[in-house]
N, C-alpha and C positions, 0 to 999 in steps of 0.2 A: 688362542688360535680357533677358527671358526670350523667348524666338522660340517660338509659339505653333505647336506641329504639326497639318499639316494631314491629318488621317485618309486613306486608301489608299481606306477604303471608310465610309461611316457608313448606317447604316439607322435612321430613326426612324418608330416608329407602324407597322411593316409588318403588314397581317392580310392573309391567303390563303383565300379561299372558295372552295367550288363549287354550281354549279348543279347539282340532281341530279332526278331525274322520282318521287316518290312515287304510285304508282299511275298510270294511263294517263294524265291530265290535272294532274295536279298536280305544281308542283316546289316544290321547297326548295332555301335555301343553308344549307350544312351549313363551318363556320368549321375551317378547318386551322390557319391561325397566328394568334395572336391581340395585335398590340399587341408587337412584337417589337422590339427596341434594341439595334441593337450597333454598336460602331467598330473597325477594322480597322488598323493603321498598319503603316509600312514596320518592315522589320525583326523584325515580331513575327507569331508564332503564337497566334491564337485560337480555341481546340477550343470546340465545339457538343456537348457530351455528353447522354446520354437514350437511354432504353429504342427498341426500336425500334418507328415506328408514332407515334412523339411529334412529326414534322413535319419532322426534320431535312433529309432530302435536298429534300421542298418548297422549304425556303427557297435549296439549292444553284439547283434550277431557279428560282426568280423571282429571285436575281440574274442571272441568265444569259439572264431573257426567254425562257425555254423552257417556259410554263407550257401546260399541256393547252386545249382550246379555251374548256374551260364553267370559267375558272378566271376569279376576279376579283381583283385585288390593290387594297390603298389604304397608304396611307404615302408616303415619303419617303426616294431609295436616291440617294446622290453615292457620285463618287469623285473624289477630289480637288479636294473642295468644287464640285463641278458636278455636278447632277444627272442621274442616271444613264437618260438616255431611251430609249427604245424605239429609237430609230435611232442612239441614242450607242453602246448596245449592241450591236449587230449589226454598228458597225465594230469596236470594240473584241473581243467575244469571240474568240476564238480569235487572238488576238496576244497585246495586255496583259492582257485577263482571259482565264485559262483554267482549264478544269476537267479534274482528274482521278477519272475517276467507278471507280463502285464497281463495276463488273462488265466483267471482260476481254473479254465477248462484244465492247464497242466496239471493239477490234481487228478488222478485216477479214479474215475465216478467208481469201481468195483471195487479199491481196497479202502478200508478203515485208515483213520489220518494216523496212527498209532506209528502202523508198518511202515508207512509213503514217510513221516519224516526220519527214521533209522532204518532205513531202507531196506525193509525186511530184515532186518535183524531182531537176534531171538535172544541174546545174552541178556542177563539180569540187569548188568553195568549200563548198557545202550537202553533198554528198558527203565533203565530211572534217570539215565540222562535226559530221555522224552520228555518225563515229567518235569524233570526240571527247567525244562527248556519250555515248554506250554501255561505251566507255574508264572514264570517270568514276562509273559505274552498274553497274562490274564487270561490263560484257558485254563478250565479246570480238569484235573486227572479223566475224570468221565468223554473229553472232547477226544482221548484218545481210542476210543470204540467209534466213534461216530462217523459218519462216512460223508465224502464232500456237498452232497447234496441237502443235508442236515445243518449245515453251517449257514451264518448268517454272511453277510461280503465281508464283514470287518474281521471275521472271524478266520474268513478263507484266506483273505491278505496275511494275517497272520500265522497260520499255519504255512503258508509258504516261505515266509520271513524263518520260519522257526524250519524248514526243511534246509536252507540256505546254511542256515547258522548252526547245524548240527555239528560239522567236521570244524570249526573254528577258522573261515576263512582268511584271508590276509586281502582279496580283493572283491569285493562284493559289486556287482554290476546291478540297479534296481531299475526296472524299465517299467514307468508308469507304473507304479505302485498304487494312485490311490483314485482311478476313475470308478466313480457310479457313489465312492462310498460320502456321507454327509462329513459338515467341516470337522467336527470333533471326533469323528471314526479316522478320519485323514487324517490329522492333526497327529491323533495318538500311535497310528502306523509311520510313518513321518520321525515323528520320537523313538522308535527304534532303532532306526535308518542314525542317530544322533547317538544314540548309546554303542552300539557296533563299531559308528568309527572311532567314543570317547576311548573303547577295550583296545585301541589299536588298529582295528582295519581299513584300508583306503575303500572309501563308497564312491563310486560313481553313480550319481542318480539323474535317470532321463526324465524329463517331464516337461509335461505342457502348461502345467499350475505354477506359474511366477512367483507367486504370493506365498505356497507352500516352501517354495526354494529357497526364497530368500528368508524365511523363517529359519528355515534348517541348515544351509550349509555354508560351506565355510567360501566358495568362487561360485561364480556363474559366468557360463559360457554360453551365449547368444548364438542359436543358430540359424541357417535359414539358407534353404532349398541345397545341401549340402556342404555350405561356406561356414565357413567362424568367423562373426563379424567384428565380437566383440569380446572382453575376457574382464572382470572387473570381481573386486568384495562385494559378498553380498553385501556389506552395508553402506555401499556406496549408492543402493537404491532410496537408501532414506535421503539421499537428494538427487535431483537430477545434473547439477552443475557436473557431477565427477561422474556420468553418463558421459560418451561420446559420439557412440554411432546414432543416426536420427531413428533406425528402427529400436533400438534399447531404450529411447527414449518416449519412444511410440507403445514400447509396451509397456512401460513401467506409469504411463500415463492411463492405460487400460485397465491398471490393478485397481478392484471396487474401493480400495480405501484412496482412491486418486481421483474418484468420479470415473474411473469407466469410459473416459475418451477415446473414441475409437478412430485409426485410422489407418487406412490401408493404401498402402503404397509397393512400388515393387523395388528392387534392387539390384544394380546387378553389379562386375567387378568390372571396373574401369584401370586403365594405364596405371594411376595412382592411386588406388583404392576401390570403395564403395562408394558407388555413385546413388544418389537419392534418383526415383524417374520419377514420373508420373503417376497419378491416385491412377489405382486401378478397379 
């Protein structure tokens, strides 16, 4: 008999709006995500790939309930087949669900990285969990004096990987993990993101590096200007034939080891689907 798994995380129907003021008196809602579906399971990595500006890190903040004021959300977010409420979240974030976001400024330029990843804790026990946890992330005992602006990028990505991974998460959200850093800095932050979810945790990882995605995880989800276009194995990039949509196959043709074919076209939702338009 087959034992039916229960998703880490599922989202169905999610669309992301904002209220926005057109002229002095008048407003609009202008649609970010639009009708969004994914599921998440322990053990696996699922990359969120798309240009930037296509909604990806929106949807990092509304599972995290972090969404700006004039934001409205509608859909349907569980985790572990319960749905993901407003106060469910707010215990859970920063324990089982955490995020490692995409810009080091969230390190605290005035505390030592010691205190920021055991969040100010002073026990002995949390004091050598640090280490061990920095140990493992190729920083050494000393990186835990050191303050963020002391750190190299590769380092800083790391230290936030390792602030993440303190409480032993179950759903790890990684948004843009690895802009500015060179391939083998990437590479190796990346390879975390791969041992996290081998320990058990569902990763969802957003990015705009293809190439790094499909090295690492386990689906990729094609996005663009807040639709899902497309949902496929990573390693069904190692050919195009089991590609469908003409943008997945637009991008998968742009990855340097494809030659770098560039092309740009727009897309929109037709009666029956996604419609190819015109280069734009």
């Amino acid at each position: 008999m087959k034992v039916e798994r229960i998703p880490v995380l599922k989202i169905e129907n999610l669309s992301v709006s904002f209220s926005q003021y057109a002229g002095i008196f008048k407003r609009r809602q202008v649609q970010a995500i639009k009708d969004l579906n994914i599921i998440v399971y322990e053990k696996e990595i699922v990359a969120i790939v798309g240009a930037s500006g296509s909604g990806k890190s929106l949807l990092a903040h509304a599972i995290l309930g972090i969404l700006p004021y004039n934001a409205s959300m509608n859909g349907t977010l569980s985790y572990y087949g319960t749905p993901l409420t407003e106060e469910r979240t707010r215990q859970l974030r920063g324990k089982e669900i955490v995020l490692v976001p995409q810009n080091v400024s969230y390190l605290d330029p005035l505390m030592k990285v010691g205190p920021q990843i055991r969040k100010n804790a002073k026990d002995s026990v949390s004091k050598e969990k640090t280490f061990q946890i920095l140990d493992r992330y190729g920083l050494g005992k000393e990186t835990e004096n050191l303050y963020p602006f002391e750190l190299s990028g590769g380092m800083a990505r790391r230290v936030l990987i390792s602030t993440a991974v303190m409480e032993r998460p179950k759903l790890v959200i990684a948004d843009e993990p690895t802009p500015g850093l060179d391939i083998t800095s990437a590479k190796r932050v990346m390879s975390h993101f791969r041992e996290i979810a081998n320990e058990g945790a569902a990763v969802l990882l957003i990015t705009h590096d293809l190439e790094l995605a499909v090295e690492t995880a386990d689906r990729i989800v094609v996005f663009y200007e807040g639709m899902t276009l497309e949902e496929v194995q990573a390693l069904d990039f190692a050919q195009e034939s089991k590609l469908h949509h003409p943008y997945t196959k637009a991008l998968r043709r742009a990855m340097p080891k494809n030659g770098m074919q560039i092309e740009e076209r727009k897309y929109t939702k037709g009666v029956t689907g996604y419609i190819e338009g015109r280069s734009v």
